[in-house]
N, C-alpha and C positions, 0 to 999 in steps of 0.2 A: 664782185669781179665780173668782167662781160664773158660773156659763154665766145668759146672758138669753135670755128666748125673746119670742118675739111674745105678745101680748095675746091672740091668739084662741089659739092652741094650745098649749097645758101641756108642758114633757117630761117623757120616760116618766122621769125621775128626781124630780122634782114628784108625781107621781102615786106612785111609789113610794114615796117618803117618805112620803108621807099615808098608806100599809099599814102601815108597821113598828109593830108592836105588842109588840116582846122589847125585856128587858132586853139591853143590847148588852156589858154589864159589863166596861168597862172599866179598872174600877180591876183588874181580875183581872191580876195578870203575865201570864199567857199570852195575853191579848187585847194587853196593851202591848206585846208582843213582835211578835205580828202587824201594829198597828200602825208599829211602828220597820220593818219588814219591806218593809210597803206601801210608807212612804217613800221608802225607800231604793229602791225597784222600781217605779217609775213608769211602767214598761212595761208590769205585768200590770193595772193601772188601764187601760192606754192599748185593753186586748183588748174591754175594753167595747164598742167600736164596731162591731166584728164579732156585737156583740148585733142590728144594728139592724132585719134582717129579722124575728128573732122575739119583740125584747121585747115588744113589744105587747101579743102573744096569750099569752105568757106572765106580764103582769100582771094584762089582764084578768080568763083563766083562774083566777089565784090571788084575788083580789077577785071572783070572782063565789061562791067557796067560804069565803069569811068567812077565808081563813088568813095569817098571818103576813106580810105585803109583804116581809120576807128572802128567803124562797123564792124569790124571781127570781132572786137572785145564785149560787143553787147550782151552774147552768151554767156560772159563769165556772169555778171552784174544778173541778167536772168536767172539763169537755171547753175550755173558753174560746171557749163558743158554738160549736165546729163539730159541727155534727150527723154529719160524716164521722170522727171519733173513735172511736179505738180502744184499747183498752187490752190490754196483757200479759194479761191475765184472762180477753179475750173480753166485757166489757160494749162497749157500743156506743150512738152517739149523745149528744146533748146532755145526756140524764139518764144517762149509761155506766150503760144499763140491762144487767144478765145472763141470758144465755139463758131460763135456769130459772126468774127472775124475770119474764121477757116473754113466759113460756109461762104465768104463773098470770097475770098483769094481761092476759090475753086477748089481746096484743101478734101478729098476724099475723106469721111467719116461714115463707117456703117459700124456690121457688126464685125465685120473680117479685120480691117483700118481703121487706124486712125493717124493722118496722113501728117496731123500735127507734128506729130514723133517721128515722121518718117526725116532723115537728114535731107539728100536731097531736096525735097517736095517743100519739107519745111521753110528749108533758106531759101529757097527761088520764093517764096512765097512771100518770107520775110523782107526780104529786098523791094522786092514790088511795093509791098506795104510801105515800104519805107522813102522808095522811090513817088509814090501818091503822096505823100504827107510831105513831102519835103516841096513838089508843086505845088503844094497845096497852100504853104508856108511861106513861098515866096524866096525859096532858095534857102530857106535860114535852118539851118540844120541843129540848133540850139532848140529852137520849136519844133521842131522832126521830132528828136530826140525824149522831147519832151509829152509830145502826143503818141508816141510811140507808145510810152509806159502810164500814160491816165486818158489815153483817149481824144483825138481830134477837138470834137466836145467841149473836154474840158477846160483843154488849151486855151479854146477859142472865147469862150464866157470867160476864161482871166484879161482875155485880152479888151476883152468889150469893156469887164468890169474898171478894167484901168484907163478908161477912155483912152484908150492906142487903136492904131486902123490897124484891120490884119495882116496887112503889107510892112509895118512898120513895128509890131506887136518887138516887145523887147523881154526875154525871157528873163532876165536879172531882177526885175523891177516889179513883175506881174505875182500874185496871190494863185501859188499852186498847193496843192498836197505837199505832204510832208517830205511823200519817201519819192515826189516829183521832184522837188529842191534838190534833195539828194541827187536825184539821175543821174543828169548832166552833169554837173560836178564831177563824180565818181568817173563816170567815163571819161572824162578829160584828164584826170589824174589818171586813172591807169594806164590811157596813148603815151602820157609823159611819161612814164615809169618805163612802160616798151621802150620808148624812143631815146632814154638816156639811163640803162639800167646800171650803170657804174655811180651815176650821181647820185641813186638815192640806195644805193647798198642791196639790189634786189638781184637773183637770183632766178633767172627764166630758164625756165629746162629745156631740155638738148632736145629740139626737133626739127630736124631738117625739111626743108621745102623741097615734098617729094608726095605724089599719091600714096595714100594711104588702103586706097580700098578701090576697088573696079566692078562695076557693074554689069551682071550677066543673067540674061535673060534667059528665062522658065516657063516652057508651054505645058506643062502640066503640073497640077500641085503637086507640092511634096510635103513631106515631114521636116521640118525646120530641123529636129534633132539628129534626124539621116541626113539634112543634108550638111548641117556640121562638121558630121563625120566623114563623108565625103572629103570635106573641104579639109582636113587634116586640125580642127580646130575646136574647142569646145561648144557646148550649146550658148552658154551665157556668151561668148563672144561674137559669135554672131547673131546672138540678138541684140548686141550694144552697136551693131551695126546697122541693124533691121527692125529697130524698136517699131515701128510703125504696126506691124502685125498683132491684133488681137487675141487668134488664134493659132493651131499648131502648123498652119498654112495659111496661104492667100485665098481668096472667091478663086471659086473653080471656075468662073464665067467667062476670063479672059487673061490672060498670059500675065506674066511679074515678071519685076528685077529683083536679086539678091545683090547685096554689096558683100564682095568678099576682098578680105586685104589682097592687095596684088603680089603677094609671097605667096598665095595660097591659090591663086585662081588655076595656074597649069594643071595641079593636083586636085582639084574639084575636077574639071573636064574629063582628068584620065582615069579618074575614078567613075566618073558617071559612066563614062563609054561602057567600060570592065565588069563594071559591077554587075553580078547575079543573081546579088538577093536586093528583095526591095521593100523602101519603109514607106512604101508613098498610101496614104491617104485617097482612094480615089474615090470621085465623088460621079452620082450618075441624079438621073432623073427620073421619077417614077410619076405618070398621069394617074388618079386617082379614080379607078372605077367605082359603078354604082355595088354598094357592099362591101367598100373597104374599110376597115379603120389600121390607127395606126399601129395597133398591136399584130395584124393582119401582113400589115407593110413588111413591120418590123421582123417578124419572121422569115417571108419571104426571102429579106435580102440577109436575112444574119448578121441584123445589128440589133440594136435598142429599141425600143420606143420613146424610152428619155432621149436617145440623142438625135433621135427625127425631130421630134419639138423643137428642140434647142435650136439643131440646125435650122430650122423653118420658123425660130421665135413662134410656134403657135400656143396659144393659152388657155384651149379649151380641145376637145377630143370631137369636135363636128367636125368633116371633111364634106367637101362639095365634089360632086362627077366633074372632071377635067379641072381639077385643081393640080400642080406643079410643085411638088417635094423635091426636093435634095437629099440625096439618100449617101450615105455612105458604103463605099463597098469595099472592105480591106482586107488586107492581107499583109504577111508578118512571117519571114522568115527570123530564127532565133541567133543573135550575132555569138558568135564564139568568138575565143582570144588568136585570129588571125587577122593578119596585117590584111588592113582593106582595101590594098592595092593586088594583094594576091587572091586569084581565081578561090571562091567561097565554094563547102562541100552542099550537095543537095539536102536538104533540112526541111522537116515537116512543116507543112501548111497549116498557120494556127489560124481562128477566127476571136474577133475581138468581143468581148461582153463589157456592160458596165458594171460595176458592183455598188451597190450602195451599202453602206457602212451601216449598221446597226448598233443598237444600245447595250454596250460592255462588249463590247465584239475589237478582238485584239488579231492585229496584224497576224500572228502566226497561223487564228483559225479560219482567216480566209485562204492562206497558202496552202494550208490542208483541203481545204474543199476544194480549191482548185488544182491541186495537182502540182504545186507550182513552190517558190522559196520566197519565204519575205522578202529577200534582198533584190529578187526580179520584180518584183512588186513594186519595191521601193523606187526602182531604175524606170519600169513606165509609168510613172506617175510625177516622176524629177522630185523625191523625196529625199530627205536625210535618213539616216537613224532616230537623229533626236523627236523627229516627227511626232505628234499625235494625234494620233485618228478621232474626226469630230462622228455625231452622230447624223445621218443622212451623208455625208459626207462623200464622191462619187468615185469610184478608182479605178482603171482601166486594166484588164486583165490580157491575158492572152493564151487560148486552149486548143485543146484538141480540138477540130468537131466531134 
């Protein structure tokens, strides 16, 4: 049955259909196959839903670039919408972009990003790619398609090998990969399936063509789990918004965006204003005098020494005079059970340690040594119960001085 939407707002499948501009060639066996396929799998129809965070911005995006309304459905066929995707290969993200490829599309990758996974960054990037290969191609979006998922490269040696000019290269005809044949196919059969889901008994869930998420800009790091909470929203939810992030924050070097759903964004703001306790992570810089080492540092500021390393990736304990650390300097008010829109009572200033896990060392007796409850244990370190503590294993505490 076709999904009905309200009168005021379109779904993003309405609006999708109105892009599709390809022949979907169906009479071709290879699209009928994919078709009989779909059918019979009304499951991988059913992953759409897991679109609903980012189709939006991903059909927008595509319609403000005059290309194809198909191109939306590339992510199912990739990743099946999860921007946390990974493949055998190393691409990654909704577009399973590849390193080498996210190093030429200007794709940010350190230790903080990886811009793969970032949604925005990813599809603008994805597009561009796709917008090259398609010049490249000669208009032919069948070859796009096609070098999109085994590489320009590859494309291009079937085309030689089939004595065809690249101008005229015919993607039906040419000697690709296996799960290349596949592709295009696949993706044609699913625009048809969008574009006529009563015909073939399919089933597209209910999402309206409307933002999903709004982007708001962050001049100082924060704690991704504060700022969740902030936002009136769990942690995992926004980081299914903000996969892109490494670690518990952005590089402190230079300003971020958060994507937060636009139900949510007023309530982030007036929280931040309000808010009197803070989870933020701040990070400073220490020049490295003659006689320091890092356990030296690490006192100083009241943190680690493991986590000067880490932050500064160094691999050995030499420091050079006017060398440049990144230090951490935090601070950690303890949240109680009040609404975090109301004014928070004054609460002890704790400082952070790292613990390292030892051999037959069980959750409750580091709670005892530190003063503290498995269960806040459990809570900064984003644990279960079911949990098991490995051996070295690193956990973040939080004390008195």
């Amino acid at each position: 049955m076709p999904i009905h939407m309200s009168t005021q707002t379109s779904s993003v499948w309405e609006v999708m259909r109105s892009q599709f501009i390809l022949d979907h060639q169906v009479n071709r066996p290879e699209v009928q196959r994919q078709l009989k396929w779909l059918a019979a799998h009304p499951q991988y129809i059913s992953q759409l839903s897991q679109s609903r965070p980012y189709i939006y911005h991903i059909v927008t995006e595509i319609k403000k670039r005059k290309m194809p309304g198909e191109i939306a459905l590339l992510p199912l066929i990739e990743s099946a919408f999860d921007p946390f995707s990974y493949s055998k290969v190393g691409a990654a993200g909704l577009w399973q972009i590849m390193p080498h490829t996210g190093k030429e599309l200007g794709l940010k990758k350190d230790w903080w990003t990886d811009n793969r996974r970032s949604i925005a960054p990813s599809t603008r990037a994805a597009l561009n790619y796709l917008g090259y290969l398609n010049h490249f191609f000669n208009g032919n979006w069948d070859l796009t398609f096609a070098a999109y998922d085994a590489g320009e490269g590859t494309v291009l040696r079937a085309i030689k090998r089939a004595g065809q000019n690249q101008k005229q290269g015919n993607y039906w005809t040419i000697a690709l990969p296996h799960e290349t044949r596949m592709y295009v196919p696949r993706l044609l059969a699913l625009a048809e399936v969008i574009a006529h889901p009563e015909r073939y008994n399919a089933h597209l869930p209910l999402i309206p063509h409307k933002p999903y998420f709004e982007e708001v800009k962050i001049n100082n790091p924060i704690d991704l789990n504060h700022a969740a909470k902030l936002a009136g929203m769990s942690y995992n939810e926004l980081i299914k918004l903000n996969p892109g992030f490494n670690r518990w924050t952005a590089s402190p070097n230079e300003p971020f965006k958060l994507l937060i759903p636009k139900t949510n964004v007023d309530q982030f703001y007036q929280n931040l204003a309000i808010s009197t306790r803070r989870l933020e992570r701040q990070l400073t810089y220490h020049y490295v005098q003659a006689g320091d080492t890092i356990k030296s540092i690490s006192k100083r500021y009241y943190t680690t020494a493991n986590l000067i390393r880490t932050l500064n990736q160094l691999s050995d304990e030499e420091l050079k005079p006017g060398q440049k650390l990144l230090i951490p300097i935090e601070q950690l008010y303890i949240e109680h059970q009040h609404p975090i829109s109301q004014p928070l009572p004054q609460l002890p200033e704790l400082i952070k340690v790292v613990h390292i896990v030892q051999e037959n060392e069980y959750l409750d007796d580091i709670a005892k040594k530190y003063k503290t409850s498995p269960e806040m244990i459990l809570e900064w370190n984003h644990l279960t119960q079911q949990a098991f503590l490995k051996k070295n294993q690193q956990l973040i505490i939080w004390k008195k001085p």
